[in-house]
N, C-alpha and C positions, 0 to 999 in steps of 0.2 A: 634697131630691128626688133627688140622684145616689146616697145609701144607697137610695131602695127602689128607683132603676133596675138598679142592681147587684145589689141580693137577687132583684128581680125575676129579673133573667137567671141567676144562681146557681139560683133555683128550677126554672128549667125546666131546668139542666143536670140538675138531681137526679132530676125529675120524668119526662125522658129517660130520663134510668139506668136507674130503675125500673120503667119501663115497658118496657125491652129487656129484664127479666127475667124477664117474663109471655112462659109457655110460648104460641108462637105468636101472639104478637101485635106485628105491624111498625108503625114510625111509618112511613108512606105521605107524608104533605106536610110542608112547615115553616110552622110557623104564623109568624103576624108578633108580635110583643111588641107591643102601643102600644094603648093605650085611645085609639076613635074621639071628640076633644073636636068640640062643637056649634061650630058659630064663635060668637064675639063671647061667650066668659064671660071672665067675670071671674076672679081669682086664687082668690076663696074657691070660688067655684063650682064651680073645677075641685078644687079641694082637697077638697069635698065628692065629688064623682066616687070621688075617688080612694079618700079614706074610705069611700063606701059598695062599692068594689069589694074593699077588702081586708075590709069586714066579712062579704061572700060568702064569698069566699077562705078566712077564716078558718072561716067554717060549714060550708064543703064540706070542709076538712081535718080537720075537727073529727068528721066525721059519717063519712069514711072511716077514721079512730083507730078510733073506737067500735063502730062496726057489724060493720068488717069481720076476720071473730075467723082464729085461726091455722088454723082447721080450712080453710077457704076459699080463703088463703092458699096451702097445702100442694098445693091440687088445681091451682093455675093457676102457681106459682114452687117453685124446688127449695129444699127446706128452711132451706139454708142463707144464702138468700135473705130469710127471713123479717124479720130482727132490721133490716135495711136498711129495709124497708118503713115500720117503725115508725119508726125513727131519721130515717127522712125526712122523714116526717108530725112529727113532732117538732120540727124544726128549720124546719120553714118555719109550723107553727103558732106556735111561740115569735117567728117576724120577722112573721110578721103583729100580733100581737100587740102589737111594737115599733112597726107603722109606725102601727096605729092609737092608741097614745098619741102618736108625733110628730107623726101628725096631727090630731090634738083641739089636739095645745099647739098648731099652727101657725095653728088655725081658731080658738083663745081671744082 
């Protein structure tokens, strides 16, 4: 659990970054990290949570790779911007993709 709290927070350094590169757009509040747990689950249950929030996770980075092409890109970050974009989508689709095998093994 302490690797995806660690990736977790590494993601949003990144997710930061990249988002202070888009022309004209301020992060305004600080969000909180922590999925709101129900009281009284259990380990698997919460393990499930967690699995299905990184399978979002993983869809919505997945769907920002694909969709959004370099022409788009260009008109909202300066060029040389671009390659980070990708690279960053990259790296956090490749640790979602970790946390969801660690967590299937953990839920076997």
């Amino acid at each position: 659990m302490t690797i995806l709290a660690d990736d977790s927070n590494e993601h949003r350094k990144r997710l930061d970054t990249l988002i202070s590169k888009i022309d004209g757009f301020e992060l305004k509040e600080k969000r909180e990290n922590k999925l709101d747990f129900k009281e009284d689950l259990d380990d698997k249950a919460i393990l499930n949570l967690i699995l299905e929030n990184d399978h979002s996770a993983l869809y919505n980075y997945s769907i920002l790779k694909i969709k959004v092409d370099k022409e788009f890109l260009s008109k909202i970050m300066d060029e040389e911007d671009i390659p980070d974009y990708y690279e960053t989508l990259d790296i956090i689709i490749e640790d979602e993709l970790k946390h969801i095998k660690m967590l299937r093994t953990a839920l076997e």
